[in-house]
C-alpha positions in Angstrom: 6.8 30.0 -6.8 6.5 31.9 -3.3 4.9 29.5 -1.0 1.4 31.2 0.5 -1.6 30.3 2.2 -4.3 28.1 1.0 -7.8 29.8 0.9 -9.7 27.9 3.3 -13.5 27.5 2.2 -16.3 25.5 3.7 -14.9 22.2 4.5 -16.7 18.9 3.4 -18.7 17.7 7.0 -20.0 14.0 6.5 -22.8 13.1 8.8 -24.0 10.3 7.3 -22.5 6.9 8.6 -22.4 3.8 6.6 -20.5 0.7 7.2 -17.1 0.6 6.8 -14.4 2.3 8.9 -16.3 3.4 12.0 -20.0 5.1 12.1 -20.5 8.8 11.2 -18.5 12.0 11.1 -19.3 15.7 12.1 -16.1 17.1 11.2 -13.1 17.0 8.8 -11.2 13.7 9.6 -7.9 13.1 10.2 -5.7 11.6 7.7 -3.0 8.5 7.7 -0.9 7.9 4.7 0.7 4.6 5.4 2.9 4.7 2.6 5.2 1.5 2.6 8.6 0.7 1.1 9.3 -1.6 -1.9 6.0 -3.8 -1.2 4.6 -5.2 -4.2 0.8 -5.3 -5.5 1.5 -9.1 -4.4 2.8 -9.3 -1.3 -0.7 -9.0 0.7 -2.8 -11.6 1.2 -6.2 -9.6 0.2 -4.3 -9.2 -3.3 -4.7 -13.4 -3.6 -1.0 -13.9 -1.9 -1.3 -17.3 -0.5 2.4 -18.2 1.1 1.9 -15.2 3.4 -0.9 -13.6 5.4 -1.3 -10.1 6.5 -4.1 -10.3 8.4 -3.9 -6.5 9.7 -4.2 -4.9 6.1 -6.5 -7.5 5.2 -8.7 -6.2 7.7 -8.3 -2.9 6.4 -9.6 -3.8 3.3 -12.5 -5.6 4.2 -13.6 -2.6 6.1 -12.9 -0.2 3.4 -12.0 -0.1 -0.3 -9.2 -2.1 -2.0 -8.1 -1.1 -5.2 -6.5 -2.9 -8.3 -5.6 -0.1 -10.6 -3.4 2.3 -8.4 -0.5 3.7 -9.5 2.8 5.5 -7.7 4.1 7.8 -10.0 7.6 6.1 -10.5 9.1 2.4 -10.2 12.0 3.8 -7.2 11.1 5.3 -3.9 12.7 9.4 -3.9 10.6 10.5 -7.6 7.7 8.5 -6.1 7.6 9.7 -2.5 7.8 13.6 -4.9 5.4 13.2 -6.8 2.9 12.1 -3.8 3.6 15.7 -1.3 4.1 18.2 -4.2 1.4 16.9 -6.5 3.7 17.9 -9.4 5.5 14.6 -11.7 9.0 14.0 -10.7 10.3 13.5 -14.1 9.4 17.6 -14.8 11.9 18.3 -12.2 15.8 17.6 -12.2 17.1 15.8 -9.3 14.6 14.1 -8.8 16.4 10.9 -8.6 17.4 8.0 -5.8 18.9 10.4 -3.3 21.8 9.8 -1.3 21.8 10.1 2.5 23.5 13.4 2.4 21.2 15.1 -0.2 20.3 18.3 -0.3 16.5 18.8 0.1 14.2 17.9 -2.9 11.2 19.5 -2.2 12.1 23.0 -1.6 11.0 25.4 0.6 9.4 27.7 -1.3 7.3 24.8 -3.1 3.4 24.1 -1.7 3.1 20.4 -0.3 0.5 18.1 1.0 1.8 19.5 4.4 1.3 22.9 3.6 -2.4 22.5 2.4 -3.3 20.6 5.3 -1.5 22.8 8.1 -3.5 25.7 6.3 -6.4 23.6 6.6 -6.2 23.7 10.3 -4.8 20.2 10.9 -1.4 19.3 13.1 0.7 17.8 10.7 3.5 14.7 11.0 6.2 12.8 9.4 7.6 9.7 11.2 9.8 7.7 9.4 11.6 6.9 6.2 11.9 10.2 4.2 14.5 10.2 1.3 13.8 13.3 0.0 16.7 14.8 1.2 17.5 17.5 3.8 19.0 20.3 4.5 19.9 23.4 1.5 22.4 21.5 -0.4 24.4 18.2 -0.8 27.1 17.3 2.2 26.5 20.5 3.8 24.0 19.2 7.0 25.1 20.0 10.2 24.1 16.4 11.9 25.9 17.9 14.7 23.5 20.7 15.8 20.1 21.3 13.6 19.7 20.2 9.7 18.1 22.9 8.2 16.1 23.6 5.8 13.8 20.8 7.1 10.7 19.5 7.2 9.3 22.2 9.5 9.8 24.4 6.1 7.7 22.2 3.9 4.2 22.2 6.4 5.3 19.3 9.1 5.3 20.2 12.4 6.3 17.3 13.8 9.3 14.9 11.9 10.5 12.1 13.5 12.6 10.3 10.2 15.4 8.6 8.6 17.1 10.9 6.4 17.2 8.1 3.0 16.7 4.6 3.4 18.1 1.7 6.0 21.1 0.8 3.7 22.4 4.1 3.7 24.0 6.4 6.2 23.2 8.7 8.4 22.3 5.4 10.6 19.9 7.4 12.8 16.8 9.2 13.2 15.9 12.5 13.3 13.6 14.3 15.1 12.3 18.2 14.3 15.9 18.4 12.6 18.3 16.9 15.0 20.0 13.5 15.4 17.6 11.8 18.4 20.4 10.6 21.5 23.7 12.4 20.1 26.5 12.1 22.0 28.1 15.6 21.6 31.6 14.7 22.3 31.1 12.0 19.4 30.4 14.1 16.6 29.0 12.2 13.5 30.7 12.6 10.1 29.0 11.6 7.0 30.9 11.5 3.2 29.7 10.0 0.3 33.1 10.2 -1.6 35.9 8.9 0.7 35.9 6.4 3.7 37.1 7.8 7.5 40.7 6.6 8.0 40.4 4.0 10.4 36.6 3.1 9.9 36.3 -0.8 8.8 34.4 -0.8 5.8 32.2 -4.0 4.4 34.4 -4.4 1.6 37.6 -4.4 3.5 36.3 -6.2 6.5 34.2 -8.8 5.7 34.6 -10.7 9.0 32.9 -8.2 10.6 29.6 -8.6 9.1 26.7 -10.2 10.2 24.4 -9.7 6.7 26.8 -9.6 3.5 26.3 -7.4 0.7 25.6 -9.4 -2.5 26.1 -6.6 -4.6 27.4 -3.0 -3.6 26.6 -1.9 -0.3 29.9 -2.8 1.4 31.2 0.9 2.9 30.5 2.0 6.3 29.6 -0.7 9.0 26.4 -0.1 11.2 25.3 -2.9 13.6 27.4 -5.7 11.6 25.7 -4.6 8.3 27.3 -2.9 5.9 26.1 0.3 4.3 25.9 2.5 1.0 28.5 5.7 1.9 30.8 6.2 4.6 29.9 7.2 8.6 32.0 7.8 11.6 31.0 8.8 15.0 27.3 9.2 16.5 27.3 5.8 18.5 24.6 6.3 20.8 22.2 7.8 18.5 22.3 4.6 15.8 19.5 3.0 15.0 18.9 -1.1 15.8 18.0 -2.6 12.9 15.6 -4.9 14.8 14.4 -2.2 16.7 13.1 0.4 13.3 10.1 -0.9 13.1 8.9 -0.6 16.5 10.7 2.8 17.4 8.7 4.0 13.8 5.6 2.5 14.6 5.5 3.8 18.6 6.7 7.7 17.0 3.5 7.5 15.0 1.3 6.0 17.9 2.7 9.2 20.4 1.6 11.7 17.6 -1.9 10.0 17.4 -2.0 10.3 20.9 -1.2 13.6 21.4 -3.3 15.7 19.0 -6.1 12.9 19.3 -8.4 16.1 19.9 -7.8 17.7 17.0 -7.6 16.9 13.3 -3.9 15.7 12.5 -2.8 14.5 9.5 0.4 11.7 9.5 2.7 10.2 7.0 3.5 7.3 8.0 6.5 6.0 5.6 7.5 2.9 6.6 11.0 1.1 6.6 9.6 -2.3 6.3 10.6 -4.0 3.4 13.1 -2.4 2.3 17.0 -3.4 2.6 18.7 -4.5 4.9 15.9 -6.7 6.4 16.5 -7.6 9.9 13.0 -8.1 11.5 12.8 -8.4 15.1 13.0 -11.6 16.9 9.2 -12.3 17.2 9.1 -12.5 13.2 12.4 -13.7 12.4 11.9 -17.0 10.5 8.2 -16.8 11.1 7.2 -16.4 7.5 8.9 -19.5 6.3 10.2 -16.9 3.6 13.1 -15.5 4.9 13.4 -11.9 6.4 11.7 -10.4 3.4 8.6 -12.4 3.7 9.5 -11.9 7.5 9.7 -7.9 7.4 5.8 -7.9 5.6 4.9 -9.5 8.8 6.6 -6.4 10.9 4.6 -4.3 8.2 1.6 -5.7 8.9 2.0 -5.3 12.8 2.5 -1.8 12.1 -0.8 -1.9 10.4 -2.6 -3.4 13.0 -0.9 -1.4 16.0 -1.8 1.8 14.0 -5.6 0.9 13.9 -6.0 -0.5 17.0 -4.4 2.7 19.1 -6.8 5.0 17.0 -9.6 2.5 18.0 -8.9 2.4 21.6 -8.6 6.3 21.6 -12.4 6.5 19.7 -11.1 8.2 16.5 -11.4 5.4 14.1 -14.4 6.7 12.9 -13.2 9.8 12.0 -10.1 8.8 10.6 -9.3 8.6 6.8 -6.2 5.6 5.9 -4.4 5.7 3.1 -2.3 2.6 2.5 -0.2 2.3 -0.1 3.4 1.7 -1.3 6.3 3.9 -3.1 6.8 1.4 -5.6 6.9 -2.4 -7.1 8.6 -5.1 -5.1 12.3 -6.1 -5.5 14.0 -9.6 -4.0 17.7 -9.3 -3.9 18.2 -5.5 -3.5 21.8 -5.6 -2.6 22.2 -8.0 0.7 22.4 -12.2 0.8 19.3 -13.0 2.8 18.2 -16.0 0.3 15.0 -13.8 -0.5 15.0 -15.7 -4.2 16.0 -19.1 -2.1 13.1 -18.8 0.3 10.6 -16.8 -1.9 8.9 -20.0 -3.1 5.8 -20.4 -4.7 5.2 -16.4 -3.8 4.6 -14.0 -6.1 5.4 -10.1 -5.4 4.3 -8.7 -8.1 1.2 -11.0 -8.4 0.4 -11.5 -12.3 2.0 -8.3 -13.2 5.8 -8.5 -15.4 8.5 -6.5 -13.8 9.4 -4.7 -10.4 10.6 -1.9 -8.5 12.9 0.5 -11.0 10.7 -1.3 -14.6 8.6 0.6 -16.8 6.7 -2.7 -16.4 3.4 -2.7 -14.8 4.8 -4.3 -11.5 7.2 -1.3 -11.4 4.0 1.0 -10.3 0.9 -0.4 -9.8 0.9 -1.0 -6.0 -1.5 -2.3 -3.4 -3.6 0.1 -1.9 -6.6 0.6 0.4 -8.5 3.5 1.5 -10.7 2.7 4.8 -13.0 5.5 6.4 -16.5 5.5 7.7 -17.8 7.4 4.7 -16.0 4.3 2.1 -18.1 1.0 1.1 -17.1 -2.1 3.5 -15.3 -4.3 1.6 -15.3 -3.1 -1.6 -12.9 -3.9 -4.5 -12.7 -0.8 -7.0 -10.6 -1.5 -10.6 -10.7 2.5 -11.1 -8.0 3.8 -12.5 -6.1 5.5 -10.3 -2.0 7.8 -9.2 -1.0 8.6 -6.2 -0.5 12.3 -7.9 -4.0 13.1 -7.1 -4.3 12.4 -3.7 -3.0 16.1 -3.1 -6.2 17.4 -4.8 -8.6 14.7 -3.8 -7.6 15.6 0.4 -7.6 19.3 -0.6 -11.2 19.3 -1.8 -12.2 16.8 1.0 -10.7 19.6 3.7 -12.4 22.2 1.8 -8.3 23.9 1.1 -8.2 26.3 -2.2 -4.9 25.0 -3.6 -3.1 28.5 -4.8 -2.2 28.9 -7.9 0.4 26.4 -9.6 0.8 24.3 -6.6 0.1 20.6 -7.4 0.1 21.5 -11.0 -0.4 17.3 -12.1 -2.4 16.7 -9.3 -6.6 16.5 -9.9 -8.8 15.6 -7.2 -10.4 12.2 -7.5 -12.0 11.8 -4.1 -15.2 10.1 -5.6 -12.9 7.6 -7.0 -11.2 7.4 -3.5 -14.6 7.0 -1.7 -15.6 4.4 -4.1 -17.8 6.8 -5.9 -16.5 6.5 -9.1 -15.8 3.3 -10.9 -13.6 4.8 -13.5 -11.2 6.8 -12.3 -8.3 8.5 -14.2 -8.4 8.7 -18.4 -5.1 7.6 -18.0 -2.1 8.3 -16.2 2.0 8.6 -16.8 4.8 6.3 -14.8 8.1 6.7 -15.0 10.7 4.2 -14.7 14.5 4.3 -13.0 16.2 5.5 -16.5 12.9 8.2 -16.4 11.2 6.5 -19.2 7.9 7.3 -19.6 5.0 5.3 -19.9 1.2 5.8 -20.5 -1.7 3.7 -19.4 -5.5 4.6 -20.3 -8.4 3.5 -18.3 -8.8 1.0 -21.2 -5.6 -1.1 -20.4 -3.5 0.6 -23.2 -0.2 1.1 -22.5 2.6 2.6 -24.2 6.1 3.1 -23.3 8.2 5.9 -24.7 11.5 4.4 -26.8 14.7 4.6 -24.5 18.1 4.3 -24.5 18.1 2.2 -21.1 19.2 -1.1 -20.3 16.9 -3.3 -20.8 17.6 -5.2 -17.6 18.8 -4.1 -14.1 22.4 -5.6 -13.8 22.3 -6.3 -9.9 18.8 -7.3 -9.5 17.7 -8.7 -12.8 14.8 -6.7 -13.1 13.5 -6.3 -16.7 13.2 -2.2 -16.7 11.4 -2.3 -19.8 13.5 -0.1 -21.9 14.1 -0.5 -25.5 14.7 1.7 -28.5 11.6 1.0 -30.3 8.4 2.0 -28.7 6.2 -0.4 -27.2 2.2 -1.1 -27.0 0.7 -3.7 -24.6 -3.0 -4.1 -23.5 -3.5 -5.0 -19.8 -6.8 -6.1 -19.2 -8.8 -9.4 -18.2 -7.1 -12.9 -18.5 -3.7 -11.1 -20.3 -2.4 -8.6 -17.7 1.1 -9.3 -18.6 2.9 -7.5 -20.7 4.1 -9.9 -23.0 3.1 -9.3 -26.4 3.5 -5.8 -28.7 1.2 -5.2 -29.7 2.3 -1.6 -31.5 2.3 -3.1 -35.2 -1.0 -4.3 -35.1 -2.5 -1.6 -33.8 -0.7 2.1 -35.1 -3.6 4.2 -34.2 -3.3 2.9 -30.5 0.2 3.7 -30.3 0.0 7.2 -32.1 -2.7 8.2 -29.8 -1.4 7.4 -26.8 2.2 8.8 -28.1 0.6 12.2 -28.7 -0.7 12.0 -25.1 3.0 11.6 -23.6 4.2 14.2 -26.2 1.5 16.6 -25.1 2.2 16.3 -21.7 6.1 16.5 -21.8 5.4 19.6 -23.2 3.6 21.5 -20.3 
């Protein structure tokens, strides 16, 4: 499709103020997606997490509205992260998978994002932090030496300040508007996925050098004592401190805030915190009495707290609309020894859900997520069903943007249900898990999930991924939300009506 404007219509002015975020609105707001990284439905104390408190989202939920029913649109971070800017599932495109760090862009240019809507809608538009979606035209091609393009600035951001996959895999730095912030030009950086640099120590060679060992994979290139998934040499002065990403992702987004504070902006904010390797700054470390993972939600929840405090302090908290939510289920031991399973206690990530980040399992995708403006109900809890596919549409009809034609093709507006409007939500929605099996889950509490040919558990992290060759029927709903029992002989009609759902959508 050739990428082109958005018709830009009357746009939705709220002049009504009710309680919740601030007080009342004249114009369009600005937006915040504060989308975080492996953090389970769990993992906040508003969700009924008692071993940890997160105060800061907290907060954001009693002044907004917390929901119980959202969904990302896959169990693993790149398909997720997709499906959220492009509106379209990530299971009807190929290579849609866990990228590497040296992946060629995802979303391409000539597709319609979030981004794009938005900047045609008149609003400055931002991306600080974790991206994973790949960059540049195609894989092990990027010039980290001089400016990765395509970029972000082809997909609607104006501003990008990211890393380009995740903290356990190289490039070990960040990139700003396309090139490596702090290079050293006379130390080029070299990235391979295929071969170690002759003379580079690697994690599985050189154990002694490491301060964090790998408990499974992860043991190539070293970065800061840790070591890493694919192979780096070079770039020394521009990598990243892993106590330090946090704060140097949190203070990018505060600078952004600041400087287009007069005019509608729109940010994604995608966090590093909690993904692996977890190395929390000093003033959390061992502060949680859960190790660095329970240590990194901490860090998350500063971010949380800094964000909405610097928007208070510059009197546009009012008129700001925050999205927070996360890319997928949680996931303990993710590849490094930092006695997450040891420390994790009596906690519960994925709070009364079965499974976790890559399952077809409820865990797997419903996530925590708030939505706090001055035009949501203060404190309100919402059990609507909801996917993060449609918050393309549902900010496109709040900004008033005509999507053109076959952008967001999955994606249908539910702002009431966002707003707290709607108590229903979605008649259902599709998930996909890490082996892209499909699931389906009605506003009812059916679910089905499609048979596969998958493991049924996740060697490394022992996560059941909910595959199996025969297809499977659960309900999810009052005292029994785990998916324990199939229910698919004793009720065929169920299982054949929600099968001819999937089936019908596969096939658009």
């Amino acid at each position: 499709m050739k990428k082109s404007k958005a018709k830009i219509i009357v746009p939705l002015l709220v002049t009504a103020g009710i309680s919740g975020c601030g007080k009342a609105v004249e114009q369009n707001p600005n937006i915040i997606i504060i989308y975080a990284d492996d953090i389970g439905f769990g993992d906040f104390s508003c969700n009924g997490a008692t071993a940890i408190s997160t105060p800061n989202v907290d907060r954001l939920a009693e002044e907004g509205i917390r929901f119980t029913n959202a969904h990302s649109t896959s169990s693993v971070s790149t398909p997720s992260r997709y499906g959220l800017l492009t509106g379209q599932y990530p299971w009807r495109k190929e290579g849609t998978g866990i990228a590497a760090g040296n992946a060629g862009m995802i979303i391409r240019p000539e597709q319609y994002t979030m981004a794009d809507m938005l900047h045609d809608a008149g609003y400055v538009t931002g991306a600080v932090g974790k991206w994973h979606l790949g960059l540049g035209d195609k894989t092990g091609t990027q010039d980290w030496n001089g400016t990765v393009t395509p970029g972000l600035k082809d997909i609607g951001f104006d501003y990008s300040y990211i890393m380009a996959a995740t903290g356990d895999r190289v490039p070990c730095v960040f990139i700003e508007n396309g090139k490596v912030d702090g290079l050293d030009p006379s130390d080029p950086i070299e990235v391979s996925y295929e071969k170690p640099f002759e003379g580079e120590p690697t994690g599985k060679d050189n154990p002694e050098l490491l301060k964090m060992h790998p408990s499974h994979g992860h043991d190539q290139a070293i970065v800061n004592g840790i070591s890493r998934i694919g192979y780096m040499k070079g770039g020394k002065a521009a990598l990243w401190k892993d106590e330090d990403i946090a704060d140097t992702i949190t203070e990018k987004a505060l600078g952004f805030i600041s400087e287009n504070k007069d005019r509608p902006f729109f940010l994604y904010l995608g966090t590093n915190d909690i993904h692996v390797p977890r190395v929390p700054h000093e003033r959390f470390a061992g502060k949680s009495g859960m190790g660095a993972r329970g240590d990194a939600l901490l860090s998350f929840d500063e971010t949380v707290g800094r964000v909405t405090a610097h928007l208070e302090d510059l009197g546009i908290l009012d008129n700001t609309l925050i999205i927070l939510s996360s890319d997928n289920g949680p996931v303990v031991d993710d590849g490094y020894a930092d006695m997450a399973w040891e420390l994790l206690g009596s906690h519960k990530p994925w709070g009364e859900f079965r499974g976790g980040k890559y399952s077809a399992f409820e865990a797997g995708t419903r996530v925590p997520m708030i939505v706090c403006w001055s035009q949501t109900e203060k404190g309100k809890v919402s059990d609507a069903l909801l996917s993060h596919i449609d918050i393309f549409a549902s900010l496109a009809e709040l900004t008033g943007a005509e999507l053109p034609e076959g952008s967001a093709p999955d994606s249908r507006s539910a702002l009431k249900t966002l707003l707290g409007e709607d108590e229903c939500g979605r008649d259902y929605i599709i998930e996909q898990n890490l082996n892209s099996t499909l699931s389906v889950l009605d506003s009812q509490g059916w679910k089905y999930i499609m048979p596969s040919r998958g493991a049924a558990v996740e060697k490394y992290t022992k996560t059941e991924l909910g595959n199996s060759m025969q297809e499977q029927l659960y309900r999810i709903s009052g005292d029994d939300m785990y998916e324990d029992t199939d229910l698919t002989a004793g009720h065929p009609d169920e299982a054949a009506r929600l099968r001819t759902i999937l089936e019908n959508e596969m096939k658009k």
